[in-house]
N, C-alpha and C positions, 0 to 999 in steps of 0.2 A: 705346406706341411700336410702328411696326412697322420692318420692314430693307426700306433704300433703296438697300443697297449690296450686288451680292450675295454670301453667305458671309459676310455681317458683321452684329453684335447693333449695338442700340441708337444708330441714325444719328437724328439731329435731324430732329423731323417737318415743320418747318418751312423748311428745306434744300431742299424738293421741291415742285415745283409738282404739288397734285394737282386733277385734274380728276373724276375719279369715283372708286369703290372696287371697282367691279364691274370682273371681270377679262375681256377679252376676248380673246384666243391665234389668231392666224391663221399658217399655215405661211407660211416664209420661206425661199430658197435663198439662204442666206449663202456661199457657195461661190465665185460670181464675184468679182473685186476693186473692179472697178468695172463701170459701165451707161453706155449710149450718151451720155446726157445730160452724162456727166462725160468726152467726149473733150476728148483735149488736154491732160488732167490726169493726172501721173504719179501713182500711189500706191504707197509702199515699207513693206512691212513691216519695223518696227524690233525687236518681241520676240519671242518663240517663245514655244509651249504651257507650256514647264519656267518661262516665268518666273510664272505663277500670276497674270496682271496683271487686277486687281480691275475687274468690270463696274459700272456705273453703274447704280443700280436702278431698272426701267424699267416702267410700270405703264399698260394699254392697258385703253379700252372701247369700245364703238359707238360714244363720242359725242366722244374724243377721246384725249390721254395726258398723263401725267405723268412726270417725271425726278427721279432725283438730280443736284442742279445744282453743285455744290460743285466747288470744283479740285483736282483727283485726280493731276495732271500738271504739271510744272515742270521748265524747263531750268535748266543750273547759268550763272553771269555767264559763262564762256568759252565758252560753248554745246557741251563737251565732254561732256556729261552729261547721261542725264533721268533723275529722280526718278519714282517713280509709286507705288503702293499696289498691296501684293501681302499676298494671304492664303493660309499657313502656318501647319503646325500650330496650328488654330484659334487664330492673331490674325492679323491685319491691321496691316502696319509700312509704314513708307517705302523701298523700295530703289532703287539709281542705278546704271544700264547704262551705260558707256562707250559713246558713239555710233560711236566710230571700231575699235572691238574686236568685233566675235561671240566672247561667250562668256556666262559666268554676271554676275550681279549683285550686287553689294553689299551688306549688310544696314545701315538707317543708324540706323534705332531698335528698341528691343528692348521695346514693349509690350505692349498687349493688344487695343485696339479705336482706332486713330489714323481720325479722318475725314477730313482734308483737310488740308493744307500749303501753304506755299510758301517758296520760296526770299528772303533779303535782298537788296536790291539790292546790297549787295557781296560777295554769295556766299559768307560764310564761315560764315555762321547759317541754318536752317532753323525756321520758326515754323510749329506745327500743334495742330489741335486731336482731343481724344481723350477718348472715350465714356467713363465712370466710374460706374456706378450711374447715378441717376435725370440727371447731371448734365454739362454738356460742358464740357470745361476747356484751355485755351491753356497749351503752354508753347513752349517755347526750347531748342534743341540747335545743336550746331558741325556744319556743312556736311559737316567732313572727320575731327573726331575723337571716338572714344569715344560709349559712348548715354546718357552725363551729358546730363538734362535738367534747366531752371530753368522752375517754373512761372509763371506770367501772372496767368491769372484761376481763379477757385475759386466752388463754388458756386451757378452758373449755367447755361444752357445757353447755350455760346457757340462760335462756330464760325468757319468761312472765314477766317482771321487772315491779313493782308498786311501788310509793310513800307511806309509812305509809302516817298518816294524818297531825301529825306533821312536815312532812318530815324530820325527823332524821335518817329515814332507807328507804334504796330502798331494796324491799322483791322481789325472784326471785325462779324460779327453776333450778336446777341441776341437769343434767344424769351424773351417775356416774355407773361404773362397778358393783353394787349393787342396781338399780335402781334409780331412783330419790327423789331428796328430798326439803325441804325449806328451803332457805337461807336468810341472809339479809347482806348488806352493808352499813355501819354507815356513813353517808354524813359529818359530822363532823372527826373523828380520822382513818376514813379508814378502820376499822376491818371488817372483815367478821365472820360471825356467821351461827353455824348450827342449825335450829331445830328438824324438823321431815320430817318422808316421806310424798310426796306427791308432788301435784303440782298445776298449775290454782290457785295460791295466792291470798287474795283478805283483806287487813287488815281491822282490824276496828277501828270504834270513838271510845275513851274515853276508850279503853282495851287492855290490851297489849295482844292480840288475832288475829286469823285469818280464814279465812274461805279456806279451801283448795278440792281439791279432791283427794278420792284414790280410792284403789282396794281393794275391800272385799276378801275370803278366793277365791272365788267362779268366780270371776273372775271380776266382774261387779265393777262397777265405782261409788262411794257413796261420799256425799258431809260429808266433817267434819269442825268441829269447832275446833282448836289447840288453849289454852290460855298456852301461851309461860311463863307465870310467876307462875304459880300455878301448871302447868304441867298436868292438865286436859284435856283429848283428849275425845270428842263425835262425832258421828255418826249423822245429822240432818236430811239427808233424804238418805235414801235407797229402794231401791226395786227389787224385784225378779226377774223381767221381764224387768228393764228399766237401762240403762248405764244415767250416769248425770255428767257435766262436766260446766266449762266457770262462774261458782257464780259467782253474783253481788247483793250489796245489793243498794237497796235504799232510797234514799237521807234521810229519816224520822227516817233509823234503822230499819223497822217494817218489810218488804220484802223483800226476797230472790231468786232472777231471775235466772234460768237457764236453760242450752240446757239440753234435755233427749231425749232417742232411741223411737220409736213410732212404729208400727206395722200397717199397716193396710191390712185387709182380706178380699177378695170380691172372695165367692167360692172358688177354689182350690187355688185362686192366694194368696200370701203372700208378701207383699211387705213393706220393713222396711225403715223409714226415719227418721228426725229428727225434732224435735218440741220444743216449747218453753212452761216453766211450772213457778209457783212459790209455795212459802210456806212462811207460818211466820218463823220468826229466829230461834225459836225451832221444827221446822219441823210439825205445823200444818196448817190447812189449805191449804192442798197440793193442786194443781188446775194445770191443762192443757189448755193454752192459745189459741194454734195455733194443728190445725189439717189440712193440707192443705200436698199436696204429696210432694212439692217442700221441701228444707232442709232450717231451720229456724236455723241462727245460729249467733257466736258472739254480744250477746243482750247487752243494756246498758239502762242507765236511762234515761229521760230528765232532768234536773238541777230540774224541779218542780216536778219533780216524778207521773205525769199526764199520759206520753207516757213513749214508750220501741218503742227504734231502733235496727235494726238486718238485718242481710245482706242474702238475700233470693233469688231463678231463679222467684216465684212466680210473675205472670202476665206479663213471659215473654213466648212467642211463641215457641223462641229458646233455652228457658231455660240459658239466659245470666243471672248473677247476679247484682242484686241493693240492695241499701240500702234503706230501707221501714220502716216507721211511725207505730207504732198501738195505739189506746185507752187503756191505761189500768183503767177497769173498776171495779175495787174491791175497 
């Protein structure tokens, strides 16, 4: 096991796209907010330093990078809230900032090593997974009361847990001696069910489908579409040069948000980071958001599908992470 998160033990190795293991460090001025490339695009800082809000673990070489890909980030159904993962007195829990208050935050669970969450589609439940010994395990907690948790899965490593829409299933990943793949848990009779490989689950309205990520022959990270009922497996966005990871669509259906690998070249220097992109649901309209050195990562929507929030060092000195606001303007 190594930590993909940082300040935090035992994150799932398979959670993270890696490209090499050899570590490569080139200076950064995180300092500015944005770069020329991003005129036109407001960016609003949402947390401050005191809220301790967990970086994404982010791992560079000569020859490319790798990420914690997991969703670290979640707005609450009235979009009056975001959730995120903050580390305190060595653990790592879920806390929730009122978006419309500057002040302190929330504590909503009281564990030890939580890796990722999200919220139900009717906002009263929060489902997450959390590091346990050798093992990753799902459970179940109230949106708004108490840190009474009901467990899921046991004895496995299992992670990324999302609500379908319905809430009939909570869809998850699994590392399994064969790599990883997609599962789900019927909230009604208990069963588990397997589909395909891959992982970063992301279900959809109205289809019994899902949006996941894998690995091409070649190595690289490609967003797919899985319709679990027809058995129709596509490819929506790929690319030669870029790893892609964290889909979300938004709120309308019509967009497709996520992290991709970014390169940037000034002379000899070559310096690879992480950026945020979208595309339509069939992979047109592909567009690069964020061009900025700092790592743009775990994006979501706003309820009005207006902004995209994402947890960034960006317009920090010390390159500390917050979670930051953007226009989206297509």
């Amino acid at each position: 096991m190594m930590n993909f998160l940082k300040n935090k033990r035992n994150i799932c190795f398979l959670a993270m796209i890696i490209i090499t293991n050899h570590a490569f460090c080139q200076q950064v001025d995180y300092s500015v907010v944005s770069v020329p490339e991003e005129s036109g695009t407001d960016f609003t800082q949402i947390s401050q330093p005191t809220d301790y809000v967990c970086m994404p673990e982010v791992k560079r070489s000569r020859q490319g990078i790798g990420w914690f890909s997991n969703r670290i980030l979640d707005i609450s159904k009235d979009g009056k809230d975001i959730a995120y993962l903050s580390f305190r007195n060595n653990t790592t829990n879920i806390f929730i900032k009122d978006l419309n208050i500057q002040g302190s935050s929330i504590q909503k669970t009281n564990r030890t090593s939580v890796l990722d969450f999200s919220y139900a589609p009717d906002g009263k439940q929060i489902v997450f997974s959390e590091a346990r010994g050798k093992t990753n395990q799902i459970f179940l907690t109230s949106a708004a009361k108490s840190f009474v948790c009901r467990q899921i899965t046991t004895g496995n490593m299992d992670y990324s847990p999302i609500f379908s829409e319905d809430m009939g299933s909570i869809f998850f990943a699994r590392q399994e001696n064969n790599g990883v793949s997609i599962w789900s848990y019927d909230t009604q009779n208990k069963f588990l069910a397997n589909y395909s490989q891959g992982y970063n689950p992301y279900p959809l309205k109205n289809e019994k489908a899902f949006i996941c990520v894998r690995s091409s022959s070649n190595g690289n990270s490609e967003i797919w579409k899985i319709n679990y009922e027809t058995g129709v497996e596509e490819c929506i966005v790929s690319h030669p040069e870029h790893n892609f990871s964290s889909p979300v669509v938004s709120p309308n259906g019509q967009w497709l948000l996520f992290v991709g690998s970014s390169k940037i070249e000034s002379g000899t220097l070559v310096y690879y980071n992480t950026d945020l992109f979208v595309s339509k649901m069939d992979g047109t309209g592909f567009a690069q958001l964020t061009y900025h050195a700092a790592d743009d990562l775990s994006p979501i929507w706003s309820k009005d599908g207006q902004y995209i929030y994402f947890i960034s060092q960006r317009g920090s000195k010390e390159g500390k992470a917050n979670i930051w606001r953007m226009k989206f303007n297509y």
